[in-house]
C-alpha positions as CSV (number, residue, x, y, z in Angstrom):
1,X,-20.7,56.7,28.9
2,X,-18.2,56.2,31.9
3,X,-15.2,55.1,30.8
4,X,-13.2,56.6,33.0
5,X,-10.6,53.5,33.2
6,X,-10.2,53.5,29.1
7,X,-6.9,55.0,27.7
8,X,-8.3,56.1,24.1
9,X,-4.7,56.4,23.3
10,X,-2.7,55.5,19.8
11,X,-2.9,52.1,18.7
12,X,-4.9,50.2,21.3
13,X,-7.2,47.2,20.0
14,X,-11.0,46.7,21.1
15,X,-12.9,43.9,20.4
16,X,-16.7,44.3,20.7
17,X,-18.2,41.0,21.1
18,X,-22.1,40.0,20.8
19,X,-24.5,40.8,18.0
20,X,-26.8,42.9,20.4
21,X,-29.3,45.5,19.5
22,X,-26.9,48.2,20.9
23,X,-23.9,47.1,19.3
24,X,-24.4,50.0,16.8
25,X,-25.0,52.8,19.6
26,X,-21.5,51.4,21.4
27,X,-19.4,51.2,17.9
28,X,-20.3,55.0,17.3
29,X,-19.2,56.0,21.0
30,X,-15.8,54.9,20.3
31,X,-15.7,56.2,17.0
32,X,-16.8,59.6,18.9
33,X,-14.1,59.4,21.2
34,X,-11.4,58.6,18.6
35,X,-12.5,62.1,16.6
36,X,-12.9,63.9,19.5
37,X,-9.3,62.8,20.6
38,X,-7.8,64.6,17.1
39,X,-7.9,61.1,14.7
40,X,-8.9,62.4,11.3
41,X,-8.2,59.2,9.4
42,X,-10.4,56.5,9.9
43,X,-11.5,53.1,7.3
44,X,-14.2,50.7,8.1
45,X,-13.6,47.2,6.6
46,X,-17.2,44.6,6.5
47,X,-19.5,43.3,5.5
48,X,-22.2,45.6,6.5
49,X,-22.5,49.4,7.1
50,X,-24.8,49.8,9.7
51,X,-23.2,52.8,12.3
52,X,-20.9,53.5,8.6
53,X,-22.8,56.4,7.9
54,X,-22.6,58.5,10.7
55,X,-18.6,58.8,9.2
56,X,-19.9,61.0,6.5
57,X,-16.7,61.0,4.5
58,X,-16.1,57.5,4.7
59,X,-14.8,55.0,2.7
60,X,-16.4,51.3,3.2
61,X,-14.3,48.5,1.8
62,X,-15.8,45.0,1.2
63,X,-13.6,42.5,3.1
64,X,-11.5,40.0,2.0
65,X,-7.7,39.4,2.4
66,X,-6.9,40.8,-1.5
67,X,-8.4,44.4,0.1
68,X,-6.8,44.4,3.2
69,X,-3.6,43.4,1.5
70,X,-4.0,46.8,-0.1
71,X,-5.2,48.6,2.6
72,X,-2.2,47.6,4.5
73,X,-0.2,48.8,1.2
74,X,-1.5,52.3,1.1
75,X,-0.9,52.2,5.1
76,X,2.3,52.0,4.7
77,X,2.6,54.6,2.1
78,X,1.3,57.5,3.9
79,X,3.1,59.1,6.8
80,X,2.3,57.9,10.0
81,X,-0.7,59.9,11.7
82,X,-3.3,58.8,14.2
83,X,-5.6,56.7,12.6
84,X,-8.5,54.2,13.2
85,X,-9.3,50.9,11.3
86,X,-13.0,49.3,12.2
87,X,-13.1,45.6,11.2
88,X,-16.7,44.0,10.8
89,X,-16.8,40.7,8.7
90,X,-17.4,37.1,10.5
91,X,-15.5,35.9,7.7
92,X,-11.9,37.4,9.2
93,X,-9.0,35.5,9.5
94,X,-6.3,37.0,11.5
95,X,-4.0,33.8,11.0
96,X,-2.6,35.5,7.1
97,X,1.0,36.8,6.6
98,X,-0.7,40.4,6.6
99,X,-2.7,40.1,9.6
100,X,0.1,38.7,11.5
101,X,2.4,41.4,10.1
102,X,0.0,44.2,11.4
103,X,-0.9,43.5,14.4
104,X,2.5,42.6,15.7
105,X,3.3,46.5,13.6
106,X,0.6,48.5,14.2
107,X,2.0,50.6,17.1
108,X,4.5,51.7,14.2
109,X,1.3,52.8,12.1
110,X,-0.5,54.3,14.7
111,X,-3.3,52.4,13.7
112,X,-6.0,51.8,16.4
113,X,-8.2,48.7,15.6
114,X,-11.3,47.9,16.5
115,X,-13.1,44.7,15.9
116,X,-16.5,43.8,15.8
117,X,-17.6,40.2,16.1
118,X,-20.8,38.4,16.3
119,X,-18.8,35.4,17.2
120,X,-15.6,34.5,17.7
121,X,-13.8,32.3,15.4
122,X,-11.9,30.0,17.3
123,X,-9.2,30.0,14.7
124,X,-8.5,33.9,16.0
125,X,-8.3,33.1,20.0
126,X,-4.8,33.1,20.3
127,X,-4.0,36.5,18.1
128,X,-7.0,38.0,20.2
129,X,-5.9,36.9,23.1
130,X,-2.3,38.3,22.6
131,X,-3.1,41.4,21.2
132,X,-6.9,43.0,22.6
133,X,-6.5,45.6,25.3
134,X,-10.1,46.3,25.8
135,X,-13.2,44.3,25.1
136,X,-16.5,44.5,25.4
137,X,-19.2,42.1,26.1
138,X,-22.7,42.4,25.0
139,X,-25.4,40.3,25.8
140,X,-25.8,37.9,22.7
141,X,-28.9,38.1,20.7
142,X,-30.6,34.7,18.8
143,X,-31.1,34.9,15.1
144,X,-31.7,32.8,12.0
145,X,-27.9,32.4,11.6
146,X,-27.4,31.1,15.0
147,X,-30.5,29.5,15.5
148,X,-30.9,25.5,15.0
149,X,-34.6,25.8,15.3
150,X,-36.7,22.1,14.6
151,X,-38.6,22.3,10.8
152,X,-41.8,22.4,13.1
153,X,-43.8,22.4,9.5
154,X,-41.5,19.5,8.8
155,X,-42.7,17.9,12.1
156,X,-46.5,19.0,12.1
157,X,-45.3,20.9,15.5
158,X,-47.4,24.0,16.2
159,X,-47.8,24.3,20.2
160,X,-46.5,27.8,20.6
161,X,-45.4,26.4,24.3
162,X,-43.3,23.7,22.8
163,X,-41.8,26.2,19.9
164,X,-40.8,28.3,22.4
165,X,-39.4,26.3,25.1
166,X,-37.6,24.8,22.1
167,X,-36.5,28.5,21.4
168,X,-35.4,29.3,25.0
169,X,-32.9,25.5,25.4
170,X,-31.4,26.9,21.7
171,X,-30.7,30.3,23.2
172,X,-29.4,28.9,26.4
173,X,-27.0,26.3,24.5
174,X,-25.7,29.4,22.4
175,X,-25.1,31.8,24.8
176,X,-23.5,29.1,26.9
177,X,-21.0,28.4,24.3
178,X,-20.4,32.4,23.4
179,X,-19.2,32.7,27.3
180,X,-17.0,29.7,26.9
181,X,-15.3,31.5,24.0
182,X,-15.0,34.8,26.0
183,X,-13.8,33.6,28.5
184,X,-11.1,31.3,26.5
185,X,-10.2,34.4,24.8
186,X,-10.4,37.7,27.0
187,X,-9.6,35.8,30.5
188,X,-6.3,35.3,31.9
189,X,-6.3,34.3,35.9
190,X,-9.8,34.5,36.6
191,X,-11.5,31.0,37.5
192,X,-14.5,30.1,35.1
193,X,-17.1,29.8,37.6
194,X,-16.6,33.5,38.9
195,X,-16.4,34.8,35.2
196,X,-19.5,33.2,34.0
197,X,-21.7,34.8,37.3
198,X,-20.3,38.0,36.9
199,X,-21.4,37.8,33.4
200,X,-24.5,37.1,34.3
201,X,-24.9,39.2,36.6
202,X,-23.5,41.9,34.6
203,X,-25.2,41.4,31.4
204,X,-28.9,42.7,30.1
205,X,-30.2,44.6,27.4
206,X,-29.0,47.5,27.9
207,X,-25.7,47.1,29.9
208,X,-22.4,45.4,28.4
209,X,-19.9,43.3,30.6
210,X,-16.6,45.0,30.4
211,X,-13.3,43.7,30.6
212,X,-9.8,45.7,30.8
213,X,-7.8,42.5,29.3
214,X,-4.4,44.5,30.1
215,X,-4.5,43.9,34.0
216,X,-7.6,41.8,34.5
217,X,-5.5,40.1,37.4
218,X,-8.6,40.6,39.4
219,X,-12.3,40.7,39.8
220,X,-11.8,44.8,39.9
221,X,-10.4,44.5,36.1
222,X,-14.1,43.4,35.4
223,X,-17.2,45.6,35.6
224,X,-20.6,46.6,33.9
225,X,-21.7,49.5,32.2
226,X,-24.5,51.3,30.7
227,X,-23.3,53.3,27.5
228,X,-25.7,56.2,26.3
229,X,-27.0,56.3,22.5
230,X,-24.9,59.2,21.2
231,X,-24.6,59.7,17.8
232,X,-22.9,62.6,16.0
233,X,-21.4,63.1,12.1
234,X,-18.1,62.2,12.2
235,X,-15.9,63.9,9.1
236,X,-12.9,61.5,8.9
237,X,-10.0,61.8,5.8
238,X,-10.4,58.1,4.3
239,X,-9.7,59.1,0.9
240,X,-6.3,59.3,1.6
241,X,-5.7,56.2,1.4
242,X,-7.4,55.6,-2.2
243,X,-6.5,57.0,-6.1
244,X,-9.6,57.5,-7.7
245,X,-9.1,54.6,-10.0
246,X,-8.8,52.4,-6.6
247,X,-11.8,54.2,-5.2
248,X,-14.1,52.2,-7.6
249,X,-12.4,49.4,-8.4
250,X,-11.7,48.4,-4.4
251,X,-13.9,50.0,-2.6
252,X,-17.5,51.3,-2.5
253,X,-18.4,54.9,-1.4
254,X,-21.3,55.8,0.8
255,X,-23.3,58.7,0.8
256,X,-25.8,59.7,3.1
257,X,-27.2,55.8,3.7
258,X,-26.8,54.7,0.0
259,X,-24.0,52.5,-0.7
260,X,-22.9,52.2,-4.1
261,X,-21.7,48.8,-5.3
């Protein structure tokens, strides 16, 4: 992966944007780089655990804002070390007194954050905005949860044609409204008309739209990619932050690709 214009330096916050098929491959990258760079602490916060269990000693927390509450607790009770925090829940709300306290703080944690959204909530653009250094944009995929398909049972519709061209204006209407959000985010000085053909001609399958948010004062700040699937074991210290009592009660260990609830 060429990253050559990435800092991976102590307390810098990615977002990763787009619930592509690759998402997964790009998540462990930076988790790679992190270890490679010396991190040895490192908590994943979410809903789901899919790239979780290539951090073999990990500990997976179920979100909501009780558990980050005391996540951010035991933070603050361990000496400050490099460390890395992987956020991936739509249901996040960084508008809470704890959220707000850590992200305006967590250069004095050393805590390097990234987040990983499907979406973004608009109720987060600001804080984003503020606060990302780097972000990544993959090429949004369609699902169920997005997906406004017609009941075509409902309306005894079954040309294939007509499904799909119904498909394709749903796909086009989301993925309109996902650069909109992007861009109201991420951008700063670029114009909207030059942001949205660069992300079109950026984006595919495989490739990820890329934008360095710290000095994106120009088209140069913006470029495409093509990351590699690498995937290694990662062997980071997350019990640190968690008694055994708390290792139960709060949070739910993985082993292997079995996750204990």
């Amino acid at each position: 992966m060429n990253d050559n214009r990435i800092i991976f330096e102590t307390s810098t916050v990615f977002s990763i944007i787009g619930n592509n098929k690759n998402i997964d491959y790009l998540v462990y990258c930076l988790i790679g780089k992190f270890h490679k760079s010396g991190y040895k602490l490192a908590v994943v916060i979410g809903d789901n655990f899919p790239y979780i269990h290539y951090i073999s000693d990990n500990i997976y927390i179920k979100y909501d804002n009780v558990v980050f509450g005391n996540y951010l607790k035991n933070l603050k009770k361990q000496k400050a070390e490099d460390n890395l925090l992987i956020i991936d829940t739509k249901y996040l709300d960084l508008n809470t007194k704890d959220w707000m306290f850590f992200l305006e703080n967590h250069k004095l944690y050393k805590t390097t954050i990234i987040f990983v959204f499907d979406k973004i909530n608009t109720l987060n653009t600001e804080l984003l905005k503020k606060y990302t250094d780097y972000v990544y944009i993959l090429k949004p995929t369609l699902t169920n949860d997005n997906n406004c398909n017609l009941n075509f049972k409902e309306y005894n519709l079954d040309n294939d044609s007509y499904k799909q061209n119904v498909e394709t204006n749903n796909y086009k209407k989301y993925e309109n409204e996902f650069i909109k959000r992007c861009y109201n985010t991420f951008v700063k000085t670029l114009n909207y008309e030059t942001f949205v053909d660069f992300y079109k001609r950026s984006t595919d399958d495989d490739n990820m739209l890329f934008i360095l948010n710290k000095n994106d004062k120009n088209i140069e700040s913006f470029y495409s990619q093509m990351f590699y699937r690498e995937i290694e074991d990662y062997h980071f210290e997350t019990i640190k932050l968690y008694n055994e009592n708390e290792k139960f009660s709060n949070v739910c260990k993985i082993r292997g690709d079995i996750l204990f609830k």
